[in-house]
C-alpha positions in Angstrom: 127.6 0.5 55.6 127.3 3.0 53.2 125.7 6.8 54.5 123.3 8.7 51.9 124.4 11.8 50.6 122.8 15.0 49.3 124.1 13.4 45.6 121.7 10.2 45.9 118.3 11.0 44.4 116.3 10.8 47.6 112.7 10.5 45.3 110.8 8.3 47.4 107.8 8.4 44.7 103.8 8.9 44.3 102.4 8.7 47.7 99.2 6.8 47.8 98.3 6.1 51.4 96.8 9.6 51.9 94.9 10.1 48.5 93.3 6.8 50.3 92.6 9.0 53.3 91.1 11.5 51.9 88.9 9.7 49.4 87.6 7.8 52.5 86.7 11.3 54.0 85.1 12.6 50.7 83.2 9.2 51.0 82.1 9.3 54.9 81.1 12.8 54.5 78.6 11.9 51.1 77.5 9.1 53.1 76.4 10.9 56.1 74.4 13.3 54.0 73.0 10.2 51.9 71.3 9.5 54.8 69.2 12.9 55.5 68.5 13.4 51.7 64.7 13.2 51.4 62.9 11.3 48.4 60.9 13.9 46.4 57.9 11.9 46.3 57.5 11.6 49.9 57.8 15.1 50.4 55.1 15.5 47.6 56.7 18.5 46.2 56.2 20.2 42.7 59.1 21.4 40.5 58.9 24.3 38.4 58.1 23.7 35.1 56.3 25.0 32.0 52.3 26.6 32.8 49.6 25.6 31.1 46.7 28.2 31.0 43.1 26.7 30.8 41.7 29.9 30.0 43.9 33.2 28.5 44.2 36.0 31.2 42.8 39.1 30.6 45.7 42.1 31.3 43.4 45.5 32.3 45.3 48.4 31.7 43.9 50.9 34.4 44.5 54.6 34.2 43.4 57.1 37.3 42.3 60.5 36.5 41.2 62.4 39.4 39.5 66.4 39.5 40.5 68.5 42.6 38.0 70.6 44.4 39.8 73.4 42.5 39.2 71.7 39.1 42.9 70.6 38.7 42.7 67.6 36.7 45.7 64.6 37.2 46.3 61.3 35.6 47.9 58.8 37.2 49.6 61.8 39.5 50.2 64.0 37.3 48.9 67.4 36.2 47.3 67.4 33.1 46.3 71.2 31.3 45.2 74.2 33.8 42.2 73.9 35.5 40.6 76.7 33.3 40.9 74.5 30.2 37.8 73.4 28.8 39.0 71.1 26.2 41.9 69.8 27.9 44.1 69.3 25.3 46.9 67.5 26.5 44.9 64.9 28.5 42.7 64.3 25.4 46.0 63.2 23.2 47.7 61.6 26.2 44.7 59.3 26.5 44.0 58.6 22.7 47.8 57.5 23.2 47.0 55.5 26.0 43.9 53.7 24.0 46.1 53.2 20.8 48.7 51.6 23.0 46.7 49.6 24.8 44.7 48.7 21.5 47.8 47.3 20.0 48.7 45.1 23.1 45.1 43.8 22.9 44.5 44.5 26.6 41.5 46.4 28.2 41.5 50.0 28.9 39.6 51.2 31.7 39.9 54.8 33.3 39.1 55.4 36.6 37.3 58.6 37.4 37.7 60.0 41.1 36.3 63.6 41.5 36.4 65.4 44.7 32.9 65.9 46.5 33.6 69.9 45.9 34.7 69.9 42.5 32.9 71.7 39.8 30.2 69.2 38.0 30.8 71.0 34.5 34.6 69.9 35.2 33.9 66.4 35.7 31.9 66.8 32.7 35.2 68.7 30.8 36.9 65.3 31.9 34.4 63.4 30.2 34.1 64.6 27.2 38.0 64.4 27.0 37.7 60.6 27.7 35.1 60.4 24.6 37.0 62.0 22.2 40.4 59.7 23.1 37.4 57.1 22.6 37.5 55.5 25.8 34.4 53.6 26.7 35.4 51.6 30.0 35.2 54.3 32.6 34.5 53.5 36.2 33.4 56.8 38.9 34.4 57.0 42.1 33.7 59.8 44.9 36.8 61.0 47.2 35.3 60.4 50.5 36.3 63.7 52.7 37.9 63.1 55.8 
């Protein structure tokens, strides 16, 4: 009887018993969730797709100017000339801005107007006159309530 030695190629080859075992696993473990997978149609849900609008939607574009008691005038939060300005200005061009942009994204521009119960009238009127020289027709008032 001959004994091996560390000389002999001791090789023994591919191994295919446990590529067998574990493709077996792979396929239990597919087969187990086979089983919970729900049909789509019996759950009678919608995939997300492509839209189809009926009608176009109709973008506003909203602005809020509101006059303090003291005659401060803001838009959208911010201040806006001093509140002895009777031409305002700055609001005038920052609104024809706002019109032209809106004009030339062919949505609706509509200014909301909230004046504080103790404001000066000829102020709201100042704001006014501001919003018809920007030419801005869709305004909507509003009163600050007082708490």
């Amino acid at each position: 009887m001959r004994i091996p030695t560390k000389a002999q190629n001791t090789d023994i080859g591919f191994q295919i018993a446990p590529m067998i075992d574990v493709v077996f696993v792979i396929l239990v473990f597919f087969m187990s969730l086979a089983a919970q997978i729900r049909i789509e149609q019996i759950l009678q849900t919608k995939l997300p797709g492509v839209a189809v609008a009926g009608t176009p939607v109709d973008f506003v574009d909203e602005q809020i100017l509101q006059v303090s008691e003291d005659g401060e005038v803001t838009l959208n939060d911010e201040i806006f000339d001093s509140p002895v300005s009777r031409d305002l200005p700055q609001l005038t061009s920052t609104l024809g801005q706002l019109k032209a942009s809106s004009d030339a994204a062919k949505t609706k521009f509509v200014v909301t107007l909230i004046s504080h119960p103790e404001s000066p009238y000829y102020r709201t009127i100042d704001v006014l006159n501001s919003l018809a020289v920007a030419g801005v027709t869709n305004v909507t008032f509003t009163a600050d309530s007082e708490d």
